[in-house]
N, C-alpha and C positions, 0 to 999 in steps of 0.2 A: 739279573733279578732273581731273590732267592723264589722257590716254587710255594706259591701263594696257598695258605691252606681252604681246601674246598669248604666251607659249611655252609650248612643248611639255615635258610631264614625262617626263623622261629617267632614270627609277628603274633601280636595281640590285640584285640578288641580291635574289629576290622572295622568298626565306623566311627572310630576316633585315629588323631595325629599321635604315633607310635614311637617311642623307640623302642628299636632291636637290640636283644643280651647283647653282650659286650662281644664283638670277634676279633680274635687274635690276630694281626698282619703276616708273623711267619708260624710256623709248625717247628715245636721248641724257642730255644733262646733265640733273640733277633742277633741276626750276623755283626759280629766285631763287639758285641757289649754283653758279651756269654757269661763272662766273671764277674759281673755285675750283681753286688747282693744287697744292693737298698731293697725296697717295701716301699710300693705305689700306695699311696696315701692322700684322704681328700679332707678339707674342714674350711668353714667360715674362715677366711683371714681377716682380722680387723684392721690392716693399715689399707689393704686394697677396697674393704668394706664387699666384699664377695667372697662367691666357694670357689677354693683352688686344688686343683689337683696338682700333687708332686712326688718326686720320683719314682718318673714313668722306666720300665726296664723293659718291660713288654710291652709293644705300641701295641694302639687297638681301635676301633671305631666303631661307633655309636650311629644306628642309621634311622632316621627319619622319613617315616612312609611319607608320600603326598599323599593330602586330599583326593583321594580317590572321582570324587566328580568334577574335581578341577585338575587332574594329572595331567601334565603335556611331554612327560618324557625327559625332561629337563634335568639335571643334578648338580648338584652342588658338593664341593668339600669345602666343611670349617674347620680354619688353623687358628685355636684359639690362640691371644698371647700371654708373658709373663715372665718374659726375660731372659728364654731358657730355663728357665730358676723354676716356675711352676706354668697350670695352664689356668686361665680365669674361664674357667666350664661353663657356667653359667653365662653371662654376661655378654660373655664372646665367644659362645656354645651353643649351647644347646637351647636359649633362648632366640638368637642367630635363625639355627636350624627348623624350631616350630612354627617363627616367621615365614620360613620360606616354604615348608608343609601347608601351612594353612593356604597357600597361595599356589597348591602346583606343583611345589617343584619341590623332589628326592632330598634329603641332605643329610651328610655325612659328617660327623663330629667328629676329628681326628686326636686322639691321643698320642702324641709323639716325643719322642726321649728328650730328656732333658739332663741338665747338672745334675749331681748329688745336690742335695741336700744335708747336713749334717745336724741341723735343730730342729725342733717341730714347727719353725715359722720361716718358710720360703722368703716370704716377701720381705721380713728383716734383713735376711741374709742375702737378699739379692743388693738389696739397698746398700746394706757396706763391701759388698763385692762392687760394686761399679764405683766406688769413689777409688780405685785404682784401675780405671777403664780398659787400658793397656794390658794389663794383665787380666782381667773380664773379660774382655775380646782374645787374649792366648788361647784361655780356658773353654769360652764358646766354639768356637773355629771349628773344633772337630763335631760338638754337638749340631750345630748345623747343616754337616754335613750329613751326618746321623739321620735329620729329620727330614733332610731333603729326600734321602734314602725313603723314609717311611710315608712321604705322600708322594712321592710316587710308585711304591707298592701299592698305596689305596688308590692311586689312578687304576692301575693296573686292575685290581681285582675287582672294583667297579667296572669296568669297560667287560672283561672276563663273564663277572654274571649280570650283567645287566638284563638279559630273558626276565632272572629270577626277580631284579630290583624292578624290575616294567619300566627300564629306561632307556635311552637312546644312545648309545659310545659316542655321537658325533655332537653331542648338546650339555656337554662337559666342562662347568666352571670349578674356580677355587677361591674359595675368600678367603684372606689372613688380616687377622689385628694383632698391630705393635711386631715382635716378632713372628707372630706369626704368618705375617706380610711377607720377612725375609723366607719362612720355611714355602712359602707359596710360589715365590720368585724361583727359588730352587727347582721348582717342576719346569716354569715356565720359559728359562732360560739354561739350565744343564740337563734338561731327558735328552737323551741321545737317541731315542726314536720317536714316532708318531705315537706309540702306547699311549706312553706315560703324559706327553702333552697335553695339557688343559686346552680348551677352544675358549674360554675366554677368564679372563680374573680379575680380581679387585686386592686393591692393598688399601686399609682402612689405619690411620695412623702408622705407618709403616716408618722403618728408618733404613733404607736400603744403602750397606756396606759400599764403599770407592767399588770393589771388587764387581758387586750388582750392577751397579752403574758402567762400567766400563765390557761389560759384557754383552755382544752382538745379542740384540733381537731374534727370534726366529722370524722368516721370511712370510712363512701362512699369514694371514690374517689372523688375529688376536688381540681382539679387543681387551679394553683396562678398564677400570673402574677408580679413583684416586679421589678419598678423602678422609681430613683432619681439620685440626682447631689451629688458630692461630695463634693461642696461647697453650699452647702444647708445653708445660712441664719440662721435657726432654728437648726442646728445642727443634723437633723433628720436622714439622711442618715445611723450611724449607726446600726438605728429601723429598718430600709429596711432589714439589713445584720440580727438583730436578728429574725424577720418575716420568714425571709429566712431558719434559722434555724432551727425554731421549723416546718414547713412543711419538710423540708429536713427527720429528726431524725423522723416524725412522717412518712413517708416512701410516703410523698404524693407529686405527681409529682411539681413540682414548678419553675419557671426560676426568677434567677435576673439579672438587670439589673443597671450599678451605674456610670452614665457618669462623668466625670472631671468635667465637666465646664455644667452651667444651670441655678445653682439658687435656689431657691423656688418657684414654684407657674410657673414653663414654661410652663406647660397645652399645649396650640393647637399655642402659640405662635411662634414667626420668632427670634432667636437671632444669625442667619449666624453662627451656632455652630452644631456638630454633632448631640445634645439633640435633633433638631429640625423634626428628624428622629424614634424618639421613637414609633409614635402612628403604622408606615408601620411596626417596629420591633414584635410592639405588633399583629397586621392584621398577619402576618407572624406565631406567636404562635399561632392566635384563628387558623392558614391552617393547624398548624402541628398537630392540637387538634382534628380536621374536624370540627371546628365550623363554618368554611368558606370557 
């Protein structure tokens, strides 16, 4: 693990939910993506109907004070998703994160590298990148491993200052949507020490790779969190049901959850549907867990 850069938390308006300036994961260029000369860049996309952030060259995270009379120590990292291609910030962000502020608990909005980009609209060019999926899966492979790399640096430097965050190193979740479910699994299944391990996570529409699936558990206790639409777009839904499996058989506590109707990509959205309910179902698991 490269050596995390120390900064100072530089919070504002102490009796409101905060986010902290942006902080950089490594000190200089992030290791193995040095030559790397896009331009991180954020706008309204209209095919996804949100704000997306895309190409990220320097990962970074976004932190979310808790509610101060309702802190318990708890934190959270959000993986938003977006295909590799961009991140949906909002939606599957930073909206995420004020949810779980207003409620208690720390959260941390991860910015984590992605493809280039070569137009100003991500989400088109994701879209005609995966109708040759074989080759879109070539080209992610090492981006994934990239971001796996980058939350757990943020486990790390979370755990590191936690004094300064007022949090707990042992009450340490990760949430991801869509891809960012795989960049989550990456912590939970390849940290090769205690560091970087989550103690507990959730994958929210996720599409977890053979690769994920076929990968030993860790033995701790590590609880899961698993929910999607049934009419999932991407057809991903049955991933949620095999995710679910292999925690079930591996005897590790787990809930899923697989509404009718939603979508792909409902994140913190309103569609006058039951889905709309997931994130209180989920606040509801972290009480039964004592995460909150």
């Amino acid at each position: 693990m490269k050596k995390l850069i120390i900064a100072s938390l530089f919070l504002f308006g102490l009796n409101s939910i905060n986010a902290q300036k942006s902080i950089p994961l490594y000190k200089g260029k992030a290791p193995g993506t040095e030559n790397w000369t896009q331009k991180e860049a954020q706008q309204f996309n209209e095919l996804f109907k949100t704000e997306v952030v895309f190409n990220v060259t320097q990962p970074s995270i976004l932190v979310f004070e808790a509610d101060k009379s309702k802190a318990n120590g708890t934190v959270v990292v959000v993986a938003p998703g977006g295909g590799f291609q961009s991140l949906s910030i909002n939606r599957e962000g930073i909206d995420m994160a004020k949810k779980l502020a207003e409620n208690g608990i720390t959260a941390v909005v991860l910015k984590y590298r992605l493809l280039e980009t070569k137009s100003n609209d991500p989400a088109k060019e994701m879209m005609e990148n995966i109708k040759d999926r074989p080759a879109f899966d070539k080209r992610t492979a090492p981006i994934k491993v990239m971001a796996g790399e980058d939350i757990k640096t943020t486990i790390s430097y979370v755990r590191t200052h936690a004094k300064e965050l007022n949090i707990n190193p042992e009450k340490l979740g990760v949430i991801g949507f869509s891809a960012g479910a795989s960049v989550i699994l990456e912590s939970v299944l390849h940290s090769k020490d205690a560091s970087t391990l989550p103690n507990f996570a959730a994958s929210i529409y996720g599409g977890p790779s053979q690769e994920i699936l076929d990968t030993e558990i860790p033995k701790s206790p590590l609880p899961l969190f698993i929910c999607a639409a049934s009419d999932d777009q991407l057809k991903l839904a049955p991933k949620s049901v095999l995710l679910y499996n292999k925690w079930l058989e591996a005897g590790q506590p787990t809930e899923l959850h697989i509404y009718e109707k939603g979508g792909h990509g409902f994140g913190m959205g309103k569609q006058n549907l039951p889905v709309d309910k997931w994130s209180d179902v989920y606040l509801d698991w972290l009480r039964f867990h004592k995460f909150l």
